[in-house]
C-alpha positions, 0 to 999 in steps of 0.5 A, spaced: 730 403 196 732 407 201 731 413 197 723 411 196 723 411 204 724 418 203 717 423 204 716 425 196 714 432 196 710 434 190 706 440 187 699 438 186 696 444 183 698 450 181 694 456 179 698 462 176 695 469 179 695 476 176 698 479 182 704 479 188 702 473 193 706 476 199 702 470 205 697 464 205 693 460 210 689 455 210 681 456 212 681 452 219 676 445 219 674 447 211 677 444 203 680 452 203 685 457 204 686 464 203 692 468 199 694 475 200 698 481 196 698 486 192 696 489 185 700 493 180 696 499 182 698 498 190 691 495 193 690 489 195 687 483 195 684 477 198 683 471 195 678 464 197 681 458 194 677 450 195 680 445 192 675 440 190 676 433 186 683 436 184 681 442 182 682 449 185 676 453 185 676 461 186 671 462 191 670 470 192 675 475 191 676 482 196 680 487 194 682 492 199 685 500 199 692 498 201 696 492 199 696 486 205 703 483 207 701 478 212 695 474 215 693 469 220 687 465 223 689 463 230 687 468 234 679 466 231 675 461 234 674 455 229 667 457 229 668 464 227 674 463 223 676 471 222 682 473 219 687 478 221 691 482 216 696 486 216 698 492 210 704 496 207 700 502 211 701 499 219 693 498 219 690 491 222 685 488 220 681 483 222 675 480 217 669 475 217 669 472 210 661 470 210 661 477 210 667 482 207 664 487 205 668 491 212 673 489 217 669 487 224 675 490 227 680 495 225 687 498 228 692 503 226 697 499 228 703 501 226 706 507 222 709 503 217 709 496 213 706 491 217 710 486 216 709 479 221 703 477 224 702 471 229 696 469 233 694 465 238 689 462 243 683 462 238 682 455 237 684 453 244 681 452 251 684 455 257 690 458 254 689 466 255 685 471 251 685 471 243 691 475 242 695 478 235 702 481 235 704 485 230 711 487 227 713 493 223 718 496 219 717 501 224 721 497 230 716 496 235 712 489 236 705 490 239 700 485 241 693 487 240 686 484 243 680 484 239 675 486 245 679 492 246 679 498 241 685 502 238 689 501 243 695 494 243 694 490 250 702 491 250 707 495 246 715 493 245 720 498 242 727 501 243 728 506 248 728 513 246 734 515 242 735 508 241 736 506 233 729 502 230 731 496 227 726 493 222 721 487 225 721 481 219 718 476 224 714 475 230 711 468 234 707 467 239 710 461 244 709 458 252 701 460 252 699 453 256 695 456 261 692 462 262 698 467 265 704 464 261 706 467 254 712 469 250 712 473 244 720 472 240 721 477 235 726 477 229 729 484 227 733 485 220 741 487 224 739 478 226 737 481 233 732 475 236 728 478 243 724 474 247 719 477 251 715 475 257 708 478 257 706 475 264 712 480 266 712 485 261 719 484 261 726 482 256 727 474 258 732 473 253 736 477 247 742 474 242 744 476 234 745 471 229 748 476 225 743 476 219 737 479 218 731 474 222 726 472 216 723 467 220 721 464 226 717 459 229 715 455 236 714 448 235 708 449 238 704 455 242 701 452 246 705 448 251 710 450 255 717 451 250 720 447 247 724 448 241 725 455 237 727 455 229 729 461 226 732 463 219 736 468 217 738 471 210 745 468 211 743 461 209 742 458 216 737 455 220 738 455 227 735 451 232 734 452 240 732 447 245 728 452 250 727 448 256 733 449 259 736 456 260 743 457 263 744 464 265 751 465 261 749 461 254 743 463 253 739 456 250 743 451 246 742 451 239 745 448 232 746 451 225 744 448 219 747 451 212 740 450 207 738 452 201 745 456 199 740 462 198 736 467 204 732 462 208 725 466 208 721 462 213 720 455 218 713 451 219 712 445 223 708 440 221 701 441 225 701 434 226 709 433 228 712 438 232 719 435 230 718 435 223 717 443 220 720 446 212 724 452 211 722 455 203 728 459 200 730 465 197 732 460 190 726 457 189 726 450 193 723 448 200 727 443 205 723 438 209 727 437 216 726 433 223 729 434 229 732 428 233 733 429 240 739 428 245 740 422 249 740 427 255 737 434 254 741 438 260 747 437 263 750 440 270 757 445 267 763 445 271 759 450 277 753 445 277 749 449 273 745 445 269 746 447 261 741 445 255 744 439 250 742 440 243 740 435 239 742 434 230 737 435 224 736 431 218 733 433 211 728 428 210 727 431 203 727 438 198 724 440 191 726 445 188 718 448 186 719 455 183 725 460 180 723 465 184 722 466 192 717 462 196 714 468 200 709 463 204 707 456 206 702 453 211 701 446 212 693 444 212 691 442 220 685 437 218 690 433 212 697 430 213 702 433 208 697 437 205 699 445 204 699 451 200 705 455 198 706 461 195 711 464 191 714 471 187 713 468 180 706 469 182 704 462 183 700 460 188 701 452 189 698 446 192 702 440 194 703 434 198 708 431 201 708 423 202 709 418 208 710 423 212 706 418 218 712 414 218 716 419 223 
């Protein structure tokens, strides 16, 4: 009985495709979502999918000169619902999918892969400017406005001199108000950074020691909360980001999973205190995090610390013997999402009893 209480995670459609899914997302306030990858000739591709009835539709397909590794909408209004992409040539670009016959904005972002993107404040009232950031292959992080051509609103590299560690991940963070915001960004030697953008300053750095695959803020725009990033070396590591001590840093846990590379973390839109991990082997993790009874304790000079609070695995599946390279919860239905994986199948699934927790 106790395991029929347990959330059910099940594939609903699957659709196999004849090129390398690299990203999905769900089109905001609409039945679909949009893949992104690579053909065997090296261009890329846009793909528009509606489920309708229990069935997927292939709306419009856009191909694209240069093979596209990552995408986002959230530094689009819900209006416009424009998508940001990045490609294996450092370019940004952002698209009206009404019309694709061009990109209505357009950047020479970086001089190698883009790798990650992340946005923020599109679908918000009063958080600050729409902005994107941006990581690369080629070591520098760089957060770009739309209204302002050719040129990112911030730049952050290593020092002249200094080795170019590759950027897999990116996240925005902290944006609650107008002023306030944060980029963390994770590098391949298991660096994570954390800048602030008011201050245009380093607020915070450690090393996990594996390369930073994932990384994820509970949510963008409150003030933070709680951080998940995940590592090629099979952990999950969980920061607790209300509380900073000068010396310890954030309080954080580490979760063995997937006994495989954990390749990303995504909360659920929503219940920030439950996300999923995808793993190198194939399986996905379905997590929730539960709070300490005190969040912050004084040490032994009165300086107040952050207490870590424990993770439970509320469930996993096993859905493909090749790694899941994406996952996007639906924002409009609980428990619906989209994955993608190297097998070259793109899969709808549903997770059950999720309005329990």
């Amino acid at each position: 009985m106790e395991k029929l209480a347990k959330p059910v995670i099940v594939s609903h459609i699957e659709k196999s495709v004849d090129y390398t899914l690299f990203d999905s997302k769900w089109v905001p306030c609409s039945a679909k979502f949009v893949t992104m990858g690579s053909r065997p000739r090296d261009t890329g591709v846009i793909q528009i999918h509606e489920v309708s009835s229990g069935e997927l539709k292939l709306v419009k397909t856009i191909e694209r000169p240069q093979s596209i590794k990552c995408g986002t909408f959230k530094a689009s209004n819900l209006r416009d619902r424009f998508l940001a992409t990045g490609d294996f040539k450092g370019k940004l670009h952002i698209y009206d999918l009404e019309d694709s016959s061009s990109p209505v904005y357009s950047a020479d972002a970086h001089t190698q892969v883009l790798n990650t993107i992340d946005g923020v404040a599109g679908d918000c009232i009063g958080c600050g400017a729409p902005e994107i950031v941006t990581g690369s292959k080629d070591g520098s992080v760089k957060v770009w406005d739309s209204r302002q051509k050719d040129k990112p609103v911030a730049y952050m590299q290593p020092p002249e001199g200094n080795v170019r560690r590759d950027c897999w991940s990116v996240a925005f963070g902290n944006s609650y108000n107008n002023e306030d915001r944060v980029v963390a960004a994770g590098y391949d030697n298991g660096d994570i950074k954390m800048f602030d953008l008011r201050a245009m300053s380093l607020r915070w750095e450690c090393n996990l020691k594996h390369g930073i695959c994932g990384l994820e803020f509970d949510r963008r725009d409150i003030a933070m909360n709680k951080l998940v990033a995940t590592t090629m070396g099979s952990k999950i590591f969980v920061f607790d980001l209300r509380t900073q001590h000068p010396k310890k840093g954030f309080a954080h846990l580490i979760q063995k999973a997937h006994d495989s590379t954990v390749w990303l973390v995504r909360h659920l839109p929503q219940n920030r205190e439950i996300f999923v991990t995808c793993g190198g082997n194939g399986s996905i993790c379905l997590w929730k995090y539960n709070y300490p009874e005190k969040r912050r304790i004084a040490d032994s000079d009165g300086i107040e610390e952050g207490v870590i609070g424990s993770l439970t695995q509320l469930q996993n599946n096993s859905l493909s013997s090749q790694p899941v390279t994406s996952l996007d919860w639906c924002p409009d239905k609980l428990g619906l999402a989209v994955c993608t994986a190297f097998d070259e199948t793109l899969r709808v699934i549903l997770t059950t009893k999720l309005n329990l927790y």
